[in-house]
N, C-alpha and C positions, 0 to 999 in steps of 0.2 A: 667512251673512255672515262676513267676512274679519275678524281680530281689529282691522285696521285700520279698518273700515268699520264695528266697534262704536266704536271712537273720534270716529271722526267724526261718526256719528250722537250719538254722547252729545253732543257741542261743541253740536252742531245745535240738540237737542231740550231743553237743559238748561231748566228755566224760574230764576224769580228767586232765587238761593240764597242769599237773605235769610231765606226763608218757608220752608223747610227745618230740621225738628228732626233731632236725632241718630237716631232710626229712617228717616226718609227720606232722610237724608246715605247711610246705611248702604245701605239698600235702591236707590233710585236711580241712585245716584254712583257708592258704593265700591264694591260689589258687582261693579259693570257694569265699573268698570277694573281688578280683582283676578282677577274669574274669564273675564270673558268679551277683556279686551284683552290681560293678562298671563297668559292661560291656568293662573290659579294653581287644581290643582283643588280644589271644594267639600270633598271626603275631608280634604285636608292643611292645610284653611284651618278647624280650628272658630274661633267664634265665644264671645265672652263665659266664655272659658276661667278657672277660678278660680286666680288667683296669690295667694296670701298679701301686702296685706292687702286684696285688693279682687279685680277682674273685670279680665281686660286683653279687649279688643274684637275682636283678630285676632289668632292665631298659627299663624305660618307653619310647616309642620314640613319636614323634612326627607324623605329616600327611608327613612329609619329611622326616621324618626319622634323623632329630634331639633327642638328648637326653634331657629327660624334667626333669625326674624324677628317684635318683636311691633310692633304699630299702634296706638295710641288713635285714637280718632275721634270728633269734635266736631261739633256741629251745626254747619251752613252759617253760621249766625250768627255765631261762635265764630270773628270774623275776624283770621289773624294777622297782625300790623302787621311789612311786612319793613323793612328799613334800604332807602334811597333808593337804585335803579339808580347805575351809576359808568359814564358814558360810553358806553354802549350805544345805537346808534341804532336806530330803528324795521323799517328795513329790514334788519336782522340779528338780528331778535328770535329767540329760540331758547326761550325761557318756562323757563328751568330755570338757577341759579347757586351757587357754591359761596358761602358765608358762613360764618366763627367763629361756633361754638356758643355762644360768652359772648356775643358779639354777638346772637344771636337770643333769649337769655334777657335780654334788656334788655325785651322785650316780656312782661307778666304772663301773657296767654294762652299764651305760647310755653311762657314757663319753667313755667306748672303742668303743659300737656299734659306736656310734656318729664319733668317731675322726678317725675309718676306713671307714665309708662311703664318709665321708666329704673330707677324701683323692682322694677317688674316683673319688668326682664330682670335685674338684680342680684340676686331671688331663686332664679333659673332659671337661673341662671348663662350668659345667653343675652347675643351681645353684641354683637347689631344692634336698633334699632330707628325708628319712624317715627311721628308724627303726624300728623291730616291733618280738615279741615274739609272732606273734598270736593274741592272746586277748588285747595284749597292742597297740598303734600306737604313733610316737612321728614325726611330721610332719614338717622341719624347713627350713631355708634359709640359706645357705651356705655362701654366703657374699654377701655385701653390698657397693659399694662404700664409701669411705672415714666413715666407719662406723666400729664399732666391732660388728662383728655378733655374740658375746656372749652376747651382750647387746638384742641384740633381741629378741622376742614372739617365742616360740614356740606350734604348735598345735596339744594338747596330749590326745588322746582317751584312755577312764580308763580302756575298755571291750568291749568285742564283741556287749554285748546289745547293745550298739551305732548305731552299722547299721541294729537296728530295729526301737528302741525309736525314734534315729533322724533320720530317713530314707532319707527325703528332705534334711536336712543339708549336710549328708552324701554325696548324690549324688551331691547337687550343689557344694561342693567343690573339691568332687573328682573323680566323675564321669570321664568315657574317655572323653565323648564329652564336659564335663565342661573343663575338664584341656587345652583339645588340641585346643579346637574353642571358646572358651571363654575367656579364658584367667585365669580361675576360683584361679591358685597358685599365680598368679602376684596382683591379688584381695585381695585375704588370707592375704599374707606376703607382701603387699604393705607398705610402712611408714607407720608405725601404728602411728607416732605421730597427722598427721592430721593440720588441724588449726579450732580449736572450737573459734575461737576469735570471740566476738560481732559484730555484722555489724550496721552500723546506716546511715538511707535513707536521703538525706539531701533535697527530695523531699515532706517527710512528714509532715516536720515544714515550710514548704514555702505556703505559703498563697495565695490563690488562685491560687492553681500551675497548675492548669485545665483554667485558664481565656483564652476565646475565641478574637481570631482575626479578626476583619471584613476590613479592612481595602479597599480592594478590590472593589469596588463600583460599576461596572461595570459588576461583576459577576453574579445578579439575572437579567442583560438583555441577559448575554452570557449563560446560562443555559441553556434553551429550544434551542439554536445549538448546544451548545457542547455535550449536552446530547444525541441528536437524531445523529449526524455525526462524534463522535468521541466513539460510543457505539457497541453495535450490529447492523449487518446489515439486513435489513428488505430487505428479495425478493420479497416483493411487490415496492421496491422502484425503480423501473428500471433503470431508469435512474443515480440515484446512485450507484446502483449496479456495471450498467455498466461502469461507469466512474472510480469506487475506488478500483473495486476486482483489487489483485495484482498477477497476470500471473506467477507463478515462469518463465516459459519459459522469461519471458521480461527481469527478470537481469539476466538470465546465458550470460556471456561475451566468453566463454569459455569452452572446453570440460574440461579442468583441472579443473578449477572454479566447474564447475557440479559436478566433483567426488569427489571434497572437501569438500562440501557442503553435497554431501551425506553421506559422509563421517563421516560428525561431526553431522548429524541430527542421525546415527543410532547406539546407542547405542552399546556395545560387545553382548549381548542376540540378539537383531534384525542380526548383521554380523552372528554369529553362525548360525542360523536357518533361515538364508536368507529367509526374510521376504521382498518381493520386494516396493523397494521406488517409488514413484512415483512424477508427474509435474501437478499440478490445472494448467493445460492450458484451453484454451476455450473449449474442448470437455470434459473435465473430464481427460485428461489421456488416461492412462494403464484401470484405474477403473471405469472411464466413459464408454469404449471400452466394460469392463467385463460386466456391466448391460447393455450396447446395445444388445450386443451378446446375454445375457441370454434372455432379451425381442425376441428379433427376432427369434433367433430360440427355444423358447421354453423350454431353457432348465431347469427344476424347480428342488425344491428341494434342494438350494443350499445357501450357505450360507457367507457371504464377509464379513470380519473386515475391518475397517477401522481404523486403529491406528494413534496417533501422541499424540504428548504429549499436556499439560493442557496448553487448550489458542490458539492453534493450527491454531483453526478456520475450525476444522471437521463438525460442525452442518453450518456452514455458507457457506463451500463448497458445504455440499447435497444439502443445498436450494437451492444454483446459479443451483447446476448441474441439480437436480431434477424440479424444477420450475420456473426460471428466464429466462434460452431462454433453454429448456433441447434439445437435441439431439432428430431429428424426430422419430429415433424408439424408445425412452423413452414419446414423446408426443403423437403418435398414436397408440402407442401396449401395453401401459401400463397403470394399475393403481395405485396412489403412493398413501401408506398410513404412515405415522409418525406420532410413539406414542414417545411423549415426557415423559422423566421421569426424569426430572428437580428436578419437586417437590417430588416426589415420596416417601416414607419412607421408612426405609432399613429394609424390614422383605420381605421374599420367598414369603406368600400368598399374602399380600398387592401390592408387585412390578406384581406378577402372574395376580392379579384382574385388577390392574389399564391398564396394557398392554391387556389383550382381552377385557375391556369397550370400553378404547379410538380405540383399531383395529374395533371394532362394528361401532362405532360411523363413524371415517374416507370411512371403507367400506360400507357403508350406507347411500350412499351421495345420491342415489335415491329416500331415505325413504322409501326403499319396508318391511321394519320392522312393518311401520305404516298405511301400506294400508290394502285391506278388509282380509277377512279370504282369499275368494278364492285366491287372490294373495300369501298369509301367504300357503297355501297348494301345491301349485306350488311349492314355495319354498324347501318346505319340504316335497317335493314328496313320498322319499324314507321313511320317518317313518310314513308319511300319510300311502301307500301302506302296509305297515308291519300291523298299528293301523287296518287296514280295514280286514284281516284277521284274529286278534286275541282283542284287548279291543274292538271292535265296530265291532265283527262280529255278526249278528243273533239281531241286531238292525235295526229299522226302520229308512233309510236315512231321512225322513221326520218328522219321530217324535221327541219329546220333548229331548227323553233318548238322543238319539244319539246325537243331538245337542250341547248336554249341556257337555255331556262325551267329543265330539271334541275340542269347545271351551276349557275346561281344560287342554287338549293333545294339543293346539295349544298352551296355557299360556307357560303352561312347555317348551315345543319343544324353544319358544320365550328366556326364564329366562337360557338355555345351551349357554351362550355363545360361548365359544368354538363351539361347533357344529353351530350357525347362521354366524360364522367366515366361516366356512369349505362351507355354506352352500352358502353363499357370496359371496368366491373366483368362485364357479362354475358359479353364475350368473353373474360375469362380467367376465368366461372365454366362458361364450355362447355368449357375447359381443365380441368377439374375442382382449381381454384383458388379456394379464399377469399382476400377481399382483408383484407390488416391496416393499414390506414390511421394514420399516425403524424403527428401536430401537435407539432412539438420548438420548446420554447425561446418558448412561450406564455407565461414566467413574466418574460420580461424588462417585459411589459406592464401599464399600470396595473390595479387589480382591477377596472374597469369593463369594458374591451376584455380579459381572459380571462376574465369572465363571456360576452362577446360570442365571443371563441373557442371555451369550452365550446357554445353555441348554435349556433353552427357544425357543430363537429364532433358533434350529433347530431341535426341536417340531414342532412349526410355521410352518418352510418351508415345513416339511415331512406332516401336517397336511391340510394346505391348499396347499400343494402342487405349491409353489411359490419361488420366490427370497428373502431370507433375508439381508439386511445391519445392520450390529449392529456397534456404532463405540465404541470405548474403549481405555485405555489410554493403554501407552507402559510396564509397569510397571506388566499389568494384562497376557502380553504376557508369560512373564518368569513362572510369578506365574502359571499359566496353563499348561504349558510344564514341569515343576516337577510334575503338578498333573495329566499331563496325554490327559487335556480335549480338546486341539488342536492339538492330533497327528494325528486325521485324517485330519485334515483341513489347515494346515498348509501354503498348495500352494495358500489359497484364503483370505491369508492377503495384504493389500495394508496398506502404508507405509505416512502420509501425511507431508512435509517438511514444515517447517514455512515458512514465506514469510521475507522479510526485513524490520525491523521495520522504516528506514527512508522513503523506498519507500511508505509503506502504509499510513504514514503522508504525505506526501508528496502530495499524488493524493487526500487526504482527507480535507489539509488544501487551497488546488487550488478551491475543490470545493465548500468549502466555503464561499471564497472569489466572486468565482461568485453569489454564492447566495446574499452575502452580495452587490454586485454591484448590484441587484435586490430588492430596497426597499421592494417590494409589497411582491416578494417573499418572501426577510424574514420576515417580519410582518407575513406573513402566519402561519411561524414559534413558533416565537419571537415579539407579539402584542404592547412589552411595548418599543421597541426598538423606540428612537427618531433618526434625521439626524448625530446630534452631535454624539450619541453612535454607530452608524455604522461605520462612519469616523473613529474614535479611536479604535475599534474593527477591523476594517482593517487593522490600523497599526501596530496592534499587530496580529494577524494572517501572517500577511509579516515578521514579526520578526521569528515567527518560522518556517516561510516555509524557511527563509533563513539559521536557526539555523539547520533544518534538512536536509540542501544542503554539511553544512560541515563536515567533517568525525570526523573530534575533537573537534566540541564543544562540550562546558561541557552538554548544555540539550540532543542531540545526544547520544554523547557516556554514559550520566547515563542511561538512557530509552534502549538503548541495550543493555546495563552490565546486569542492574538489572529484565527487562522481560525475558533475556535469554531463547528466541523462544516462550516465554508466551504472544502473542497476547494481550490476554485477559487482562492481565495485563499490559502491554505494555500501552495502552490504560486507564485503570480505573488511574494511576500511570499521567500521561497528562492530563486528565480532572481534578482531584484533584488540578495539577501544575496549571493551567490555571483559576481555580474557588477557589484557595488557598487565604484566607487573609493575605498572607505573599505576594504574587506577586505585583509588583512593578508597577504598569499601569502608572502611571501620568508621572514618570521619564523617562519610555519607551516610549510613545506616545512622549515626549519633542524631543526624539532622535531617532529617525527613523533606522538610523544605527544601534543601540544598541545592542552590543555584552555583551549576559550572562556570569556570570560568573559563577565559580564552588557554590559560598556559596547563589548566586540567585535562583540556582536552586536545591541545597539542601535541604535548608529550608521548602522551599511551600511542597516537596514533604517529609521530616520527618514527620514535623507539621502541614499539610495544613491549620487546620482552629482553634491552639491552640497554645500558647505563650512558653510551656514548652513541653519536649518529653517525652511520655510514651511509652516503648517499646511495651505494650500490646497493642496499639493504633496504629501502625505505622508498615509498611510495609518493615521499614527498620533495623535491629538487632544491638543492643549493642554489640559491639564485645569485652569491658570492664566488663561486668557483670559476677557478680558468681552466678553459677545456680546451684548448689548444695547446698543442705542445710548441707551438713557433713563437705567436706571437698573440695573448690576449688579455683580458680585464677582470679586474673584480666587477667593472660596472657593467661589461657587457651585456645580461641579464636585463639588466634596470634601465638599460639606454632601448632595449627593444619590447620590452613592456611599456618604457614610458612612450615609444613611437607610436604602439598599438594602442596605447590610452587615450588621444588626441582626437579631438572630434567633437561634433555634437550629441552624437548617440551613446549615451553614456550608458545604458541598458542595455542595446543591442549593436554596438562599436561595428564601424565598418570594416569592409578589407582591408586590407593593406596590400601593396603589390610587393612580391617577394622581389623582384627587380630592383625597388627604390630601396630597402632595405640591404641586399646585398651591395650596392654602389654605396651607401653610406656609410655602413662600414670598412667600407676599403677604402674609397677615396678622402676620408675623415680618418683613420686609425690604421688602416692595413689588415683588420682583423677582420678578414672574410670567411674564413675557418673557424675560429672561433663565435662566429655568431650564426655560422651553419649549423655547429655541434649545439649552440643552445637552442634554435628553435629544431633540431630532432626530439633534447630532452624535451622540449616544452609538449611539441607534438604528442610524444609517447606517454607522457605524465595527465595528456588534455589539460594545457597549461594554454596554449594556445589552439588553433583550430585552422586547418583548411579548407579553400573551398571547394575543394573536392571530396573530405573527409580522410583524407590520408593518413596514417596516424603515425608515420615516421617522415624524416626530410628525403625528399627525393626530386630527383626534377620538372616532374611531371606537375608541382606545385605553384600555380600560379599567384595565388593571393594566401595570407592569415590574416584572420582576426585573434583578437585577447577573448581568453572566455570565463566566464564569472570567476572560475578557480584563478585565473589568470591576476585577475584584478583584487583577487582575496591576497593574494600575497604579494603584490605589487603594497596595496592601498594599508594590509595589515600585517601580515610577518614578519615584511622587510626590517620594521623597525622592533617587530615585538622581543621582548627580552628572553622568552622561554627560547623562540626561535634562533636569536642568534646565538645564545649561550651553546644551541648543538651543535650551531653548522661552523662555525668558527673554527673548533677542532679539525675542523671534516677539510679544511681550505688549505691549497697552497699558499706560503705566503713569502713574497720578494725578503723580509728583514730577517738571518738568520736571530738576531738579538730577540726579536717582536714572537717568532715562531719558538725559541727556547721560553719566551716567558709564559707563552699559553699551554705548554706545554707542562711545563711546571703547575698552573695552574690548573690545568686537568688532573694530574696524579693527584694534587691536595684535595681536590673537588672528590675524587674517587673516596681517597682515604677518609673523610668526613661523611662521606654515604656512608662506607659501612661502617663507622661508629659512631654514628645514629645523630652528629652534631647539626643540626639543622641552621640554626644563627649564624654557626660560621662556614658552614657552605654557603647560606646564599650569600655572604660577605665573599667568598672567594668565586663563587658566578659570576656576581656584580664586577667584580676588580678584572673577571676575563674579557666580560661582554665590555667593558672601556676600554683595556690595552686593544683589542681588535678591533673598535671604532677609530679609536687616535690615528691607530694604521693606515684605518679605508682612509680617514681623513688625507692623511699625508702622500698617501699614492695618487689620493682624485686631484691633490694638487699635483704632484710631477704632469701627472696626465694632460693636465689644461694646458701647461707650460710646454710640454712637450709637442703635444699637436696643435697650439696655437688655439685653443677652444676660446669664447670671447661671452660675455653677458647674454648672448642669446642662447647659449649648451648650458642645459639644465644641470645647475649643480649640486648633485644630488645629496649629498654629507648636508649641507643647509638643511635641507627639510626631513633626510632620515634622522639627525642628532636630537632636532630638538624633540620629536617625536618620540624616538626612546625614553628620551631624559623623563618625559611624562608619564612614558610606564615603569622605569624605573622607582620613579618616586611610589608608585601604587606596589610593586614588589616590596619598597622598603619601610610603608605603611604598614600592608599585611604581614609583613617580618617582625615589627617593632611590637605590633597588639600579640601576634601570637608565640614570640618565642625571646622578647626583650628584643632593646636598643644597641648598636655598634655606631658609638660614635664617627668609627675610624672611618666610615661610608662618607661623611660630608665634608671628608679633605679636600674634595674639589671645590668648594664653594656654595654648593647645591643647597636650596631649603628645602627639607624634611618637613612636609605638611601634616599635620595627624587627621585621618578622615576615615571614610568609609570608602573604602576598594571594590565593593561589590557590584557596582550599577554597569560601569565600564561597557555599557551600551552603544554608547556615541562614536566608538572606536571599529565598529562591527555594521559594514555595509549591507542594505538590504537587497538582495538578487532574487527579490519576485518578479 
């Protein structure tokens, strides 16, 4: 039986639960709705557990063997008198209603059950609990910081019906696995107060708040290089190749360095199930080794992941390895086929058809598909030989029938893909050819369908009897090992470590640069390029090769915070910087030396080619936004960065269990949704990290950590002045007064762009980024009041104000030398220091 179908039978069978004592309440009733409908098990539910000063009747324990949850239970008799329905009609019965705790201790049975369990969990320091006669259930919260928990909800089931009617309700609230892994009572009895307050977008009333930037001029001659050498790399480019692939072997300095590195590239799921790491050196590796070996001697059937995370550069390593100078027994003993599923759609048949067309196509590079019949019958020896003893037996080879009969048995034979696959592998192993079969870009797919593609490709290998590669993200590992589908395969994961994101600029903007000392070359390229734009485009390519020589500059360390081992990103994140209408070229080419600064390179990359920030737009996360529509925070954000900050491991920050994070939000604020919605963004941004590698919020998430990007804008943008000046617009905000004046203050902000007034836009920046800190300021205070937060809840307006206030002043330093003084900036009181702005070093963590 179904746990649903224990409830309905209990409804069924219940008899008069008048005639009912407290051992048959127990046994009958509760039992049957504890263990057998709410799956609470027998092990975590003892009974008649001794609490000082008496026996409590049930408690719930936790996966630790914490107390979550105690019960009294009363005999059936033991009827509790609830307060009279309030406008509830029959036909929308639901058997289950919130009611004031004071209000149900109006009743004497209420308030004894009540007031001796409550003793209970006050000794145990436990701070859920329940009463229940059986048919009745009263479900509450025991105390409250700085709250009277008589003031409180309580939640009170009328009857048994309940855990039929509301069966879903039932279970998501009370369910074992809701209560213990969910967090489901901290949900329930979370502050019900909430904050319903209006929000108002001060983005909506600004007027042209999408107006595009070109300023950039230089960008549609820089296009056609930056796109082709700052992109994917093309293994037909040899000479590229050779010059910009990055060797892991080339920066290991160090045996310790290596094990650090592996260290931090493998997840807790990869260490568990030793899944071996491996070095893209020039041979391939460990994994280049594994598909030598399997070519040379033969040995098929066999099947190799290649994992690493999104961005990696796993499809760029097969290409080096497989076709750009491959290893002689991969060039003379093999044939490589790669079916890309890029494009692919995510359905079983679709991904199934598009992988045996394009394996047809690849294996087919003879065209023996398209040559005569007699060649088509070779091929297909073996059902030719069947056909010839059974449809085209007792026909005339030369006549009409038979012909015409073959011909059809030759279409079909042709239209079995699979089977010309099989049929395929044999004609290039009479070639004395092993096949190496390549599945690329599996990892763009949910973990269900590349579980479904691993299942595939060792089909494949058992079917054509060959080597399969499939690469796949790290994320699909775990998933599989609960579901089972790599336990035989386990030993033939290979493990791919990202490379360094300065090195690979690095070898990529040298090369460049020689192109670009190659007129003709680059015209090759880039046609519309003149002498003048090479010259300047060199001096800007020199600026970031220098800027990726230093371990702390600001464009360095952002591009490694925020790629965090995402290549791919890494990269799209610099071409944007680089072809951004915000980047500075005339001031830069003026100054050769030109050291960026933090809000130079902010900018191009929030905004690249738009004057205002749309989070939806932008690769970088409001960490100010409320993302629940119910009930959430500006601080949200910053309260579950600052959780994931705490530790000793400042470098490599440990887990955190998603469990203690979801109870702290609920049971502290109510905002369980809202701090679900932010660690998705954070997920999807690699703002934080699971450890599973999953890259959106799901359940299957056991732990995050913070990850360098994590801690870059926790430790840096939070307070930086470029950064808030965009995302402020971008925010809902509780004061419709507070959201009319930044509002206003964007349209001024706009109109002083385009009429080139520099001094008194960043006087009108300046005046935004304060009215929306005064703001935060005055909500973190309701907030402490409201929830009762105390000296120990980090308050974060302290240490974000004065923090700006210091790069404020460095704003209004480099505003005063380079475009004149605005007195009207030190209304606040503020000293105006006059100095040098340019070191701002100290403010920029180092994430080696």
């Amino acid at each position: 039986m179904t746990p649903h179908d224990h409830a309905q039978a209990l409804v069924a069978s219940l008899p008069d639960s008048s005639k009912l004592n407290e051992a048959d309440t127990r046994h009958r009733v509760i039992d049957c709705v504890l263990h057998d409908v709410l799956a609470w098990p027998r092990a975590s539910t003892p009974c008649e557990s001794y609490i000082d000063p008496g026996f409590a009747d049930y408690v719930l324990l936790g996966r630790r063997e914490g107390q979550i949850l105690f019960i009294e239970a009363k005999r059936a008799g033991k009827y509790f008198t609830l307060p009279a329905k309030r406008g509830r009609s029959k036909k929308n019965e639901t058997h289950f209603r919130y009611e004031a705790v004071k209000t149900l201790l109006t009743d004497p049975t209420i308030n004894e059950a009540v007031s001796q369990v409550r003793e209970y969990c006050l000794n145990s320091g436990c701070e859920y609990a329940a009463i229940t006669n059986g048919s009745q259930w009263i479900f509450f919260r025991v105390f409250v910081k700085n709250q009277d928990w008589r003031k409180l909800s309580a939640y009170v089931i009328e009857d048994l019906r309940y855990f039929d009617v509301s069966f879903a309700e039932a279970t998501k609230h009370f369910a074992y696995t809701s209560i213990t892994s969910k967090a489901s009572l901290s949900e329930l009895f979370g502050d019900a107060k909430g904050d319903n307050r209006p929000r108002f977008f001060p983005k909506e009333t600004i007027v042209a708040y999408d107006h595009e930037v070109t300023a950039n001029y230089l960008a549609p001659s820089m296009r056609p290089l930056v796109e082709r050498y700052f992109g994917r790399m093309n293994a037909q480019d040899t000479d590229f190749m050779d010059k910009c692939y990055v060797n892991t072997r080339e920066y290991r300095v160090s045996e310790d360095n290596v094990k650090q590195l592996i260290h931090d590239s493998l997840s807790p799921y990869f260490r568990d199930y030793k899944v071996k790491d491996f070095f893209a050196d020039k041979g391939g590796g460990d994994f280049g080794e594994r598909i030598t070996s399997s070519a040379r001697d033969r040995r098929t059937r066999d099947v190799i992941v290649l994992f690493g995370g999104k961005g990696a550069g796993k499809s760029t390593f097969m290409s080096r390895l497989l076709f750009h100078k491959p290893p002689n027994s991969i060039k003379y003993f093999t044939k490589i086929a790669v079916v890309d599923l890029l494009e692919c759609p995510e359905d079983h048949a679709t991904i199934e058809a598009e992988t045996w067309k394009q394996l047809i196509d690849k294996l087919d590079s003879d065209k023996v598909l398209g040559g005569s019949r007699d060649d088509l019958l070779k091929l297909f020896d073996d059902r030719y030989a069947i056909a010839r003893r059974q449809s085209l037996a007792g026909l005339d080879e030369g006549g009409e029938a038979f012909n015409v009969r073959l011909n059809a048995l030759v279409d079909e034979w042709k239209k079995d893909e699979p089977y010309c696959a099989v049929k395929l592998a044999d004609y290039w192993r009479r070639r004395q050819k092993g096949l190496v079969i390549v599945l690329d870009n599996t990892d763009q797919f949910s973990p269900a369908n590349q579980d479904f593609c691993f299942t595939l490709a060792h089909k494949i290998s058992t079917d054509l009897d060959c080597l399969v590669v499939i690469s796949m993200r790290e994320e699909r590992f775990h998933y599989s090992k609960i579901h089972g589908t790599l336990d035989a395969f386990q030993n033939s994961g290979f493990h791919l470590t990202s490379p360094a994101p300065a090195k690979l600029f690095r070898l990529r903007l040298i090369y460049v640069l020689r192109i670009l000392n190659d007129p003709p070359k680059a015209r090759k390229i880039s046609p519309e390029l003149t002498a003048s734009e090479l010259e300047k485009i060199q001096v800007l390519m020199r600026i970031y090769l220098r800027e990726f020589g230093r371990s702390h500059s600001h464009l360095n360390s952002f591009v490694r915070a925020c790629a965090h081992g995402n290549m791919r990103l890494a990269l799209d994140l610099f071409r944007q910087y680089v072809l951004s209408g915000y980047t500075r070229v005339d001031e830069m080419i003026a100054n050769p030396r030109w050291t960026l600064q933090v809000h130079q390179v902010l900018r191009p990359m929030m905004v690249p080619y738009r004057l205002f920030y749309d989070e939806r737009k932008s690769s970088i996360p409001n960490i100010f936004q409320i993302r629940s529509e119910e009930n959430g925070s500006h601080f949200t954000a910053l309260r579950l960065l600052d959780m994931l900050s705490k530790g000793p491991k400042a470098v490599n920050p440990d887990y955190v269990a998603v469990s203690k994070i979801r109870a702290y939000f609920a049971d502290t604020f109510n905002m369980l949704d809202d701090v679900e919605k932010n660690l998705d963004v954070f997920l999807r941004g690699g703002v934080v990290e699971s450890n599973n590698r999953v890259d959106e919020y799901v359940d299957t998430i056991d732990s995050v950590k913070i990850t360098p990007y994590g801690r870059y804008i926790f430790d840096v943008l939070s307070h930086n002045f470029s950064y808030l000046d965009l995302v402020c617009l971008d925010c809902g905000i509780h004061d419709e007064g507070v959201a009319n004046s930044l509002s206003e203050l964007g349209n001024k902000d706009r109109d002083l762009f385009l009429d080139f007034k520099k001094r008194e836009r960043i006087t009108a920046r300046i005046r935004k980024v304060r009215t929306f800190l005064d703001y935060l300021s005055h909500e973190e205070n309701i907030e402490r009041e409201g929830y009762g937060l105390d000296a120990s809840d980090k308050k974060f307006m302290d240490v974000l104000r004065p923090a700006y206030d210091i790069d404020e002043q460095r704003v209004i330093r480099s505003a005063n030398r380079n475009y004149g003084s605005d007195p009207s900036l030190d209304a606040d009181g503020s000293e105006v220091n006059e100095g040098d702005d340019e070191s701002g070093e100290e403010t920029i963590p180092a994430f080696d």
